[in-house]
PDB file of N, CA, C and O in Angstrom:
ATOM      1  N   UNK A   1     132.415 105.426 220.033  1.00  0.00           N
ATOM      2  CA  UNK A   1     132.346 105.594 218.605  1.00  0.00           C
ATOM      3  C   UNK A   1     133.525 106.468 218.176  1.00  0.00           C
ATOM      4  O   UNK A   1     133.739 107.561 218.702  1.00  0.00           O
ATOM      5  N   UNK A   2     134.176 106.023 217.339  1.00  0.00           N
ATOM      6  CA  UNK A   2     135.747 106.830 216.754  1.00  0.00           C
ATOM      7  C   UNK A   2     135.789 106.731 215.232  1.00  0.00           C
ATOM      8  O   UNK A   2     136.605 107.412 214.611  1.00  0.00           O
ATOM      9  N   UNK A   3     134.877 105.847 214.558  1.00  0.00           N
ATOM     10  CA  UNK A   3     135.155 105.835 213.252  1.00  0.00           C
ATOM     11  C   UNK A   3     133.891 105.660 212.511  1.00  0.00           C
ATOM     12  O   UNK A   3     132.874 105.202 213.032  1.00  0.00           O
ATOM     13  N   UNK A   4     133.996 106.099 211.076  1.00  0.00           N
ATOM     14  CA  UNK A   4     133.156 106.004 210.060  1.00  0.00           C
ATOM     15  C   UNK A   4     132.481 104.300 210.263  1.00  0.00           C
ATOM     16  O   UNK A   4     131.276 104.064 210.356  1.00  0.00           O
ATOM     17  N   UNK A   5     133.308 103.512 210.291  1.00  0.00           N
ATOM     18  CA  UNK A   5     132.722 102.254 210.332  1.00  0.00           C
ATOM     19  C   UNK A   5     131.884 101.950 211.770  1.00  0.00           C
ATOM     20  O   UNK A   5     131.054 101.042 211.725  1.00  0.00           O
ATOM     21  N   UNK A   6     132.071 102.683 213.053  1.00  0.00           N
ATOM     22  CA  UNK A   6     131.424 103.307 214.115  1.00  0.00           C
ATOM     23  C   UNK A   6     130.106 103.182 213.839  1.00  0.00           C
ATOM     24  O   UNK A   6     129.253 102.320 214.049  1.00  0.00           O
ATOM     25  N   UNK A   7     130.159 104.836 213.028  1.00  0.00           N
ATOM     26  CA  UNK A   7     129.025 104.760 212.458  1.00  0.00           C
ATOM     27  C   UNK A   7     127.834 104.221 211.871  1.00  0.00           C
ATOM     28  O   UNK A   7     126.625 104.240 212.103  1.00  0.00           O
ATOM     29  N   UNK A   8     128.727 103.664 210.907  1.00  0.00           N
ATOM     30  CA  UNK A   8     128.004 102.717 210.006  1.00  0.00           C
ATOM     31  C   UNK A   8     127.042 101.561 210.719  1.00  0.00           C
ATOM     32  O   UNK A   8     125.907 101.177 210.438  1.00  0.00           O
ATOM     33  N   UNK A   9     127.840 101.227 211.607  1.00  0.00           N
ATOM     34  CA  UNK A   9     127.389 100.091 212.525  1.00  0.00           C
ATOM     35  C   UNK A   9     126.340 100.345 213.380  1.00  0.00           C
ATOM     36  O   UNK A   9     125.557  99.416 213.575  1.00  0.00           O
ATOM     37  N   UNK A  10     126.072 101.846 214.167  1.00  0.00           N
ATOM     38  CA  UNK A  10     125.119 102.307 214.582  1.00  0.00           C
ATOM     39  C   UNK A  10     123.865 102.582 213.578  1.00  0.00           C
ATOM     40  O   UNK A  10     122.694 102.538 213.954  1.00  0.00           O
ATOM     41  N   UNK A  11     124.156 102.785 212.644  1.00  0.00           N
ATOM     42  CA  UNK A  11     122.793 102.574 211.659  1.00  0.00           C
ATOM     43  C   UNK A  11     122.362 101.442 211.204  1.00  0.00           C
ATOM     44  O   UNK A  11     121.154 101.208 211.223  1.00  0.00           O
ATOM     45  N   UNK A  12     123.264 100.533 210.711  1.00  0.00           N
ATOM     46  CA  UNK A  12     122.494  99.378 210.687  1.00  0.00           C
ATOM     47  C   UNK A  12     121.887  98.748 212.435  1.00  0.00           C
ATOM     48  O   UNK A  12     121.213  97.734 212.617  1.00  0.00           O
ATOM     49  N   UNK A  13     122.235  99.423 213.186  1.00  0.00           N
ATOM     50  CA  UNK A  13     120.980  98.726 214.479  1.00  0.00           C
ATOM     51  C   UNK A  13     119.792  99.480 214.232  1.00  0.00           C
ATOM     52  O   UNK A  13     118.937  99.399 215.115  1.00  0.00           O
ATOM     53  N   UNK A  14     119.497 100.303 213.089  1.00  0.00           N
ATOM     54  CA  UNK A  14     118.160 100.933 212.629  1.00  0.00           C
ATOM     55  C   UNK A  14     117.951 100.285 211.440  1.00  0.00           C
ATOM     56  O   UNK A  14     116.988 100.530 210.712  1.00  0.00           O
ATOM     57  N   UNK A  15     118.806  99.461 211.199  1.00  0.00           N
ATOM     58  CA  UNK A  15     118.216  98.711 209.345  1.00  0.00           C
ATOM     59  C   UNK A  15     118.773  99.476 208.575  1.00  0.00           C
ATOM     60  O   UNK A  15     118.608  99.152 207.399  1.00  0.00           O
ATOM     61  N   UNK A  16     119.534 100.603 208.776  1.00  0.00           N
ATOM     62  CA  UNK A  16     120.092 100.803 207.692  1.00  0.00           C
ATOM     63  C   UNK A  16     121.559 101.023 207.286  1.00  0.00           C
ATOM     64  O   UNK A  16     122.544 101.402 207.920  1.00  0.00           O
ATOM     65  N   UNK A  17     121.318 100.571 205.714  1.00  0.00           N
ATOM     66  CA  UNK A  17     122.564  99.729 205.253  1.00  0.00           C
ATOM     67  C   UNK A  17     123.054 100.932 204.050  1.00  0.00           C
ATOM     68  O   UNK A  17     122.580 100.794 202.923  1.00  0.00           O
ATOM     69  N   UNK A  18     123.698 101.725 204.228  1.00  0.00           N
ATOM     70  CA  UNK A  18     124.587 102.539 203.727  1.00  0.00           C
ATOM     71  C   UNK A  18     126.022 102.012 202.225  1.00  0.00           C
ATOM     72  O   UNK A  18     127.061 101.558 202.702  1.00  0.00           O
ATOM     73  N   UNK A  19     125.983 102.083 201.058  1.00  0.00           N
ATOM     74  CA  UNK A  19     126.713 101.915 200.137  1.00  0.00           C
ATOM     75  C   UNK A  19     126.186 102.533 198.819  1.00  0.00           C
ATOM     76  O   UNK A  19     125.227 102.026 198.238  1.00  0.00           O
ATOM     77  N   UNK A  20     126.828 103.646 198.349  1.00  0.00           N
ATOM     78  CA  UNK A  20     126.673 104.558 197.249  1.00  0.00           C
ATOM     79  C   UNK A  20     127.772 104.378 195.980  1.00  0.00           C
ATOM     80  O   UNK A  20     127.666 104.725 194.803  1.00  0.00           O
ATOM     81  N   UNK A  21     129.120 103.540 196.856  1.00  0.00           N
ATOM     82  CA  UNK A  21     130.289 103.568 195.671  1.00  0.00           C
ATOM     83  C   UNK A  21     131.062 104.173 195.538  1.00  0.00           C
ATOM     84  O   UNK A  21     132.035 103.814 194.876  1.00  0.00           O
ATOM     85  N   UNK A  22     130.977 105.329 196.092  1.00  0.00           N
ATOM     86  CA  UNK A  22     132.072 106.529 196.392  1.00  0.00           C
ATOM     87  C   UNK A  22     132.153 106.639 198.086  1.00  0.00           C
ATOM     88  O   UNK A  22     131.165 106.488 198.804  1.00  0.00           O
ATOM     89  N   UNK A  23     133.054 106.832 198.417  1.00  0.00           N
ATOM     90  CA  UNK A  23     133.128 107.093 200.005  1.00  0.00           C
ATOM     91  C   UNK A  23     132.483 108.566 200.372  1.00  0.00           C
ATOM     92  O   UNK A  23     131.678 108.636 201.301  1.00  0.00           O
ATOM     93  N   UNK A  24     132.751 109.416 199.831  1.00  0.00           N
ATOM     94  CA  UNK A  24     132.107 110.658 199.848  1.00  0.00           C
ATOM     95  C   UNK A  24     130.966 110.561 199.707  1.00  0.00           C
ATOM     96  O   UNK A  24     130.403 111.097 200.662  1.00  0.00           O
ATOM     97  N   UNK A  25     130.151 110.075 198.876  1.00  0.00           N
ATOM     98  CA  UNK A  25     128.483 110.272 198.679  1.00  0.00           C
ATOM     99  C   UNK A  25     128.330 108.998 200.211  1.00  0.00           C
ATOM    100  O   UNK A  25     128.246 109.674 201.236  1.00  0.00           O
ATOM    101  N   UNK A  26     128.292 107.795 200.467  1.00  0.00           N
ATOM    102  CA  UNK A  26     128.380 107.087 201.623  1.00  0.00           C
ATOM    103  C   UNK A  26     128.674 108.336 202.423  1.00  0.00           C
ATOM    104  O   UNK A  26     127.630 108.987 202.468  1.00  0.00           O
ATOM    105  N   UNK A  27     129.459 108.831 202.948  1.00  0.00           N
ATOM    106  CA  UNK A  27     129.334 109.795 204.125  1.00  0.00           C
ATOM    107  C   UNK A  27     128.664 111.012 203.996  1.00  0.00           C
ATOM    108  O   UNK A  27     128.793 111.987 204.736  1.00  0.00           O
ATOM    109  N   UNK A  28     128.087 110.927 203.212  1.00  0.00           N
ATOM    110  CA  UNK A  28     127.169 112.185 203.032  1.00  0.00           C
ATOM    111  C   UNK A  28     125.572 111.811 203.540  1.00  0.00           C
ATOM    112  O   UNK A  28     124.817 112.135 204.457  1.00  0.00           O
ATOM    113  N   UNK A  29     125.558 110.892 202.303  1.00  0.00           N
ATOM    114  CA  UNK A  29     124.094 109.343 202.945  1.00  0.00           C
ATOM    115  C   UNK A  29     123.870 109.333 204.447  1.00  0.00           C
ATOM    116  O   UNK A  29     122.786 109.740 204.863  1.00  0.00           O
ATOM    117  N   UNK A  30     125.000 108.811 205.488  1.00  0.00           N
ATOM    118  CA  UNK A  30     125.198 108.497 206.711  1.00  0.00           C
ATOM    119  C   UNK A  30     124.650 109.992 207.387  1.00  0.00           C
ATOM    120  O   UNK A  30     123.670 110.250 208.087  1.00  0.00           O
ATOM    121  N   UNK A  31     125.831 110.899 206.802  1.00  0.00           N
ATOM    122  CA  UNK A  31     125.260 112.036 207.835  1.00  0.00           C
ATOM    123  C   UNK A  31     123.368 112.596 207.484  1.00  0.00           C
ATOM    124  O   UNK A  31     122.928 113.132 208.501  1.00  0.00           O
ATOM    125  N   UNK A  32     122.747 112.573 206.806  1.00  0.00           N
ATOM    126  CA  UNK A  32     121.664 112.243 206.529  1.00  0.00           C
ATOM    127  C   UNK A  32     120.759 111.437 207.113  1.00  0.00           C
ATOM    128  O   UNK A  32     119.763 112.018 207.546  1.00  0.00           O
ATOM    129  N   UNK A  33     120.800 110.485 207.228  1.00  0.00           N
ATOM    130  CA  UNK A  33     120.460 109.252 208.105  1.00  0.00           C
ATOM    131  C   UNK A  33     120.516 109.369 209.308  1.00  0.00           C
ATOM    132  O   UNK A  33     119.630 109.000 210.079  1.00  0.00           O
ATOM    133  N   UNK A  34     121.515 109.872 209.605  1.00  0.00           N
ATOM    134  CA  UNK A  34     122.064 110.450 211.518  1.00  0.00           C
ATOM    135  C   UNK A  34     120.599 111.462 211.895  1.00  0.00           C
ATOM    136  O   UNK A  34     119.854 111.253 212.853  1.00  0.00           O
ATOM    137  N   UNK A  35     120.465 112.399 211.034  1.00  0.00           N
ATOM    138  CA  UNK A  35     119.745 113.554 210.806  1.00  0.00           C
ATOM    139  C   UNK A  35     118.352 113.195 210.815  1.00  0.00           C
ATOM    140  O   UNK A  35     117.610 113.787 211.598  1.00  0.00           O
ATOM    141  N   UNK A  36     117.854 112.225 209.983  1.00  0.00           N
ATOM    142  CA  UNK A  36     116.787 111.822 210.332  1.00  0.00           C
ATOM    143  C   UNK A  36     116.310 111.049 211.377  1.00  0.00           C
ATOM    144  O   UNK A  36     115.155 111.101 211.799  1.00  0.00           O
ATOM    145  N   UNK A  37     117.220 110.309 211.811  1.00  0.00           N
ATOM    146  CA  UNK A  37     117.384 109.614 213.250  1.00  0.00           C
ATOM    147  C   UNK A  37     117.145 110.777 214.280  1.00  0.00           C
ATOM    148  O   UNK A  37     116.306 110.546 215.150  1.00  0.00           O
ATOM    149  N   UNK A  38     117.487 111.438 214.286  1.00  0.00           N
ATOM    150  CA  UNK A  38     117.909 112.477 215.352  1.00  0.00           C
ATOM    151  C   UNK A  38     116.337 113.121 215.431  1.00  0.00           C
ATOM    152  O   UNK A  38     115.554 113.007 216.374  1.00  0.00           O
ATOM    153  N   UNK A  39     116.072 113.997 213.855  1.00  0.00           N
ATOM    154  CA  UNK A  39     114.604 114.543 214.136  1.00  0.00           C
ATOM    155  C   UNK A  39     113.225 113.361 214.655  1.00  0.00           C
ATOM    156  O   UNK A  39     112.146 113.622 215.186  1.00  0.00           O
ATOM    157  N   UNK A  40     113.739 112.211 214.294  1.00  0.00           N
ATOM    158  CA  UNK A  40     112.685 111.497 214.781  1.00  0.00           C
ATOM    159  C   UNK A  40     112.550 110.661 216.359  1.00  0.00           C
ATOM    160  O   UNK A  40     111.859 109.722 216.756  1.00  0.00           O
ATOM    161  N   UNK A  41     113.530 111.491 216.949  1.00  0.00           N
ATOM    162  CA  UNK A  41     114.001 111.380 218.291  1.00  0.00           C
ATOM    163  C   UNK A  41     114.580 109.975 219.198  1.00  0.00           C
ATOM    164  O   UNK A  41     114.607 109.757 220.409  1.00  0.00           O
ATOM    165  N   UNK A  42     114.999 109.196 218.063  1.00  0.00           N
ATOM    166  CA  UNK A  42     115.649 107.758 218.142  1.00  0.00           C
ATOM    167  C   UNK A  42     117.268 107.814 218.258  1.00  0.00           C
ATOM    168  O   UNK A  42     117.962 106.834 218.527  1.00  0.00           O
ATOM    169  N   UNK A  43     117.773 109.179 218.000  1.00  0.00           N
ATOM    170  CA  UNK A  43     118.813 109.100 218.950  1.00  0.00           C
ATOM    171  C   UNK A  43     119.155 110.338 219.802  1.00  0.00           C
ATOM    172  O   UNK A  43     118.782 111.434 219.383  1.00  0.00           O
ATOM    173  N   UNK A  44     119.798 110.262 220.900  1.00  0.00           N
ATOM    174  CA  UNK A  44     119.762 111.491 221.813  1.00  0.00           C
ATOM    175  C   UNK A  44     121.110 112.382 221.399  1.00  0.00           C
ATOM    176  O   UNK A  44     121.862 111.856 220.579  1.00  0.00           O
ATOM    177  N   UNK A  45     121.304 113.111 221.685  1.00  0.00           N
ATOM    178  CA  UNK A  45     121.965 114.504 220.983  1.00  0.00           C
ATOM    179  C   UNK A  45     122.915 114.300 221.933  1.00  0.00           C
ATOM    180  O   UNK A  45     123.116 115.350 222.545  1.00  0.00           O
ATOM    181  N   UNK A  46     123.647 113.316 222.353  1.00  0.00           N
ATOM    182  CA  UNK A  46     125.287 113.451 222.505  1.00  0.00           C
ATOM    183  C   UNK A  46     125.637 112.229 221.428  1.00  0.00           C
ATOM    184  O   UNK A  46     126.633 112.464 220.742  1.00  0.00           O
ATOM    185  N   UNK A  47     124.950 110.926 221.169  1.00  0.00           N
ATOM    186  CA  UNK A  47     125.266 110.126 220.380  1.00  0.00           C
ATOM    187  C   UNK A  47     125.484 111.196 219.103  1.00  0.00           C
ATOM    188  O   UNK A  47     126.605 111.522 218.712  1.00  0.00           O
ATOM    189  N   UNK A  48     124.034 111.767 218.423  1.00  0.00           N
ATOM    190  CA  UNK A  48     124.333 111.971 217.420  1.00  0.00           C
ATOM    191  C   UNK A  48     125.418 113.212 217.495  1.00  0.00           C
ATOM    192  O   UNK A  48     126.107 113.238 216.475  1.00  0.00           O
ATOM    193  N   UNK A  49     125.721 114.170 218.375  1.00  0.00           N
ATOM    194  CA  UNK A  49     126.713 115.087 218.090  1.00  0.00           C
ATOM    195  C   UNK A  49     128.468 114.500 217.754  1.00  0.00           C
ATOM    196  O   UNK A  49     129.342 115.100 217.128  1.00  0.00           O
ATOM    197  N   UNK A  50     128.517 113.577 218.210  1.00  0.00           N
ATOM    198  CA  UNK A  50     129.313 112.664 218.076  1.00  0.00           C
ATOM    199  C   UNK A  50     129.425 112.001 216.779  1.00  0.00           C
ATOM    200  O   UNK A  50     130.456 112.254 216.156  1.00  0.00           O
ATOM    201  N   UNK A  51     128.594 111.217 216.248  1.00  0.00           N
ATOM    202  CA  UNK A  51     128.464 110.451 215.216  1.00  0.00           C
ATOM    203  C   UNK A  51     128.870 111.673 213.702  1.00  0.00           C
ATOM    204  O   UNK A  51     129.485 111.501 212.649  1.00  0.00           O
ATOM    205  N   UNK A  52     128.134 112.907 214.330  1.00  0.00           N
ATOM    206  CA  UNK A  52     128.226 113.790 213.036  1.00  0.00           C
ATOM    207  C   UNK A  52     129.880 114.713 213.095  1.00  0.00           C
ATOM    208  O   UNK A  52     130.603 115.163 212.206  1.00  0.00           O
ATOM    209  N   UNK A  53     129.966 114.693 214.424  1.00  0.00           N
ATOM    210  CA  UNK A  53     131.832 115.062 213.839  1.00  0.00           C
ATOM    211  C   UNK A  53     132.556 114.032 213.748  1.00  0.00           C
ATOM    212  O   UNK A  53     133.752 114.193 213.509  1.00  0.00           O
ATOM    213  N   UNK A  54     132.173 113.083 213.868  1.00  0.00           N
ATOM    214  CA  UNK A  54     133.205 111.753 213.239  1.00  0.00           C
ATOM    215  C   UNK A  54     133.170 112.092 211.802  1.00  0.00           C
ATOM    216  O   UNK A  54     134.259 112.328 211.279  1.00  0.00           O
ATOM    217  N   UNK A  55     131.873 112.172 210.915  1.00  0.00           N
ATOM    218  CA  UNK A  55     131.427 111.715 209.525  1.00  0.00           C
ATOM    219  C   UNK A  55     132.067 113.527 208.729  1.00  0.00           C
ATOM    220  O   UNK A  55     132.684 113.662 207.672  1.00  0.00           O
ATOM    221  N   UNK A  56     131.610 114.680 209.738  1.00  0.00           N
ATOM    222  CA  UNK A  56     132.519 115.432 209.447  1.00  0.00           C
ATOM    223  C   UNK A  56     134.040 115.752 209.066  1.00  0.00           C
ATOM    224  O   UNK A  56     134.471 116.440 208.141  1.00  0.00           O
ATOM    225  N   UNK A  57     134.802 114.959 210.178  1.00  0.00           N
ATOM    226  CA  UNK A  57     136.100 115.213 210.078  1.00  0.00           C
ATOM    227  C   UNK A  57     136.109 114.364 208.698  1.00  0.00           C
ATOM    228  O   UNK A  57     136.565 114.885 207.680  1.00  0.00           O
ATOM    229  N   UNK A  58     135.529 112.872 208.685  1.00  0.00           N
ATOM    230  CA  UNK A  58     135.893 112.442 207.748  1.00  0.00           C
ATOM    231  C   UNK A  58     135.776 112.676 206.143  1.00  0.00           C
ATOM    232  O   UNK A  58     136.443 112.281 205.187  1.00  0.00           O
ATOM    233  N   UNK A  59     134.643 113.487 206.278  1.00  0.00           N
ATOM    234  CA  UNK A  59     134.505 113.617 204.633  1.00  0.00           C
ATOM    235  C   UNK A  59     135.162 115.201 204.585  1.00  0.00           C
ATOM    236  O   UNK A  59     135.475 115.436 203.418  1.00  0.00           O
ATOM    237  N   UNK A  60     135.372 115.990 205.196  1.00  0.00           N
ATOM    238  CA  UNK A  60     136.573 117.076 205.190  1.00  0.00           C
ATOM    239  C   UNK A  60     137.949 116.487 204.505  1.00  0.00           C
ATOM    240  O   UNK A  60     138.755 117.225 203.938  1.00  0.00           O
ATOM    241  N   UNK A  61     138.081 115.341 204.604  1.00  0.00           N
ATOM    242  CA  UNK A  61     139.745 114.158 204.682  1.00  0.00           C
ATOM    243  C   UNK A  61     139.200 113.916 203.403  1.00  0.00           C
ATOM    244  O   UNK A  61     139.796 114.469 202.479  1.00  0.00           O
ATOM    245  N   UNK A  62     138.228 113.236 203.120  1.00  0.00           N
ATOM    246  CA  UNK A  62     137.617 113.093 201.403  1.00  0.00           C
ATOM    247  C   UNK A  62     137.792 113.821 200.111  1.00  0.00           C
ATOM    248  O   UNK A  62     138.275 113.467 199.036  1.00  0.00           O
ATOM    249  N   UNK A  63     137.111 115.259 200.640  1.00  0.00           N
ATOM    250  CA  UNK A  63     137.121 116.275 199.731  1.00  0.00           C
ATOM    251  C   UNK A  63     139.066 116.637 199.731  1.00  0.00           C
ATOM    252  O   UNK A  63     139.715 116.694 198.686  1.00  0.00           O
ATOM    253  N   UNK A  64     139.599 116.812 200.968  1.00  0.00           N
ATOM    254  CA  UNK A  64     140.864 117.060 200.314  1.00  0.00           C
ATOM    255  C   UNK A  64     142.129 116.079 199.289  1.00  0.00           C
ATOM    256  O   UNK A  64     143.089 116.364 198.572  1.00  0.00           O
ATOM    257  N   UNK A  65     141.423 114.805 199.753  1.00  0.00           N
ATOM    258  CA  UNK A  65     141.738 113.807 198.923  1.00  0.00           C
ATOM    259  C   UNK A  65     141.832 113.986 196.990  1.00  0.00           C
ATOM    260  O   UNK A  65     142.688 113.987 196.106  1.00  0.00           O
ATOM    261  N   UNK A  66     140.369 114.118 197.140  1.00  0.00           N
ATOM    262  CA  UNK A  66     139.745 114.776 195.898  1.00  0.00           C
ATOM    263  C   UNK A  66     140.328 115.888 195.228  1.00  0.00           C
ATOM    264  O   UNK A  66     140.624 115.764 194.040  1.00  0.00           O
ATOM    265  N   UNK A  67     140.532 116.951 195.824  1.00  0.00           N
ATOM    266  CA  UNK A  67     141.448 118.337 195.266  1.00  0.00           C
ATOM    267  C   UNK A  67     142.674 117.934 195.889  1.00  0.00           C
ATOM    268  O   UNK A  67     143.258 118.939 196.295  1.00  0.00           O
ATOM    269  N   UNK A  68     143.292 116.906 196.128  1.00  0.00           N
ATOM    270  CA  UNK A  68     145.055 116.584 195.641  1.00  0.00           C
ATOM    271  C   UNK A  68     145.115 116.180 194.065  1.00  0.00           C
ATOM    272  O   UNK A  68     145.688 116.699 193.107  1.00  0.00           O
ATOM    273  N   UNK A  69     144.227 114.958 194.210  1.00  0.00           N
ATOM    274  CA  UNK A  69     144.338 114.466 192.740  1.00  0.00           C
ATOM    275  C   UNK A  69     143.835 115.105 191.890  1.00  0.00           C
ATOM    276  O   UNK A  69     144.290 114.886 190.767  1.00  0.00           O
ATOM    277  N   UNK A  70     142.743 116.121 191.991  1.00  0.00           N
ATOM    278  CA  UNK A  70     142.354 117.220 191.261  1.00  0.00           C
ATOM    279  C   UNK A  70     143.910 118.385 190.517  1.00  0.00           C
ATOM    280  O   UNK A  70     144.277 118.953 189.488  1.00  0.00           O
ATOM    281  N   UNK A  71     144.236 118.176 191.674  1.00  0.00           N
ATOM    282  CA  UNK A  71     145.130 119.277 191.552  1.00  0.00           C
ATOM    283  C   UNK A  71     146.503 118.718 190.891  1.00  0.00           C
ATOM    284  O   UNK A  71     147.206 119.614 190.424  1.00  0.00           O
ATOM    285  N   UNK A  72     146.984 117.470 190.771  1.00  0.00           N
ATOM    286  CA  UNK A  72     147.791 116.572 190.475  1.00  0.00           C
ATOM    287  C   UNK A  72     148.013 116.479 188.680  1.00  0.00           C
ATOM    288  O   UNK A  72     148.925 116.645 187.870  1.00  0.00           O
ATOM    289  N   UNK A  73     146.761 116.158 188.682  1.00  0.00           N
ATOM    290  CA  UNK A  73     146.726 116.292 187.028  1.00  0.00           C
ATOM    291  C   UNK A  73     147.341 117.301 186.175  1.00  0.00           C
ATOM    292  O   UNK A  73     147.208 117.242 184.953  1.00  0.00           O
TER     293      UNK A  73
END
């Protein structure tokens, strides 16, 4: 697993289907989902430690996205 779409793909083998419209709220959703996966012991804690610094690094890359063009204006 290396990417957000990684991800994504590992949740839908639980049925779930992730799309909010913004990439940021979607990776927020996901890491959520990971989270509940995890407390309900359907995935084991190297998958999910994994899955959640993927969705980390990535929405870190989001938000600075966000305060360029924030800051641009």
């Amino acid at each position: 697993m290396k990417t957000v779409y990684d991800v994504a793909q590992l949740l839908k083998k639980y049925g779930i289907f992730v799309y909010l419209g913004k990439r940021e709220w979607d990776i927020e959703m996901m890491e959520y989902e990971l989270t509940e996966l995890f407390k309900h012991k359907l995935l084991d804690r190297e998958v999910y430690a994994r899955a959640r610094s993927i969705l980390k690094v990535e929405l870190d890359k989001e938000k600075q996205k966000i305060e360029c063009r924030l800051g641009d204006m």
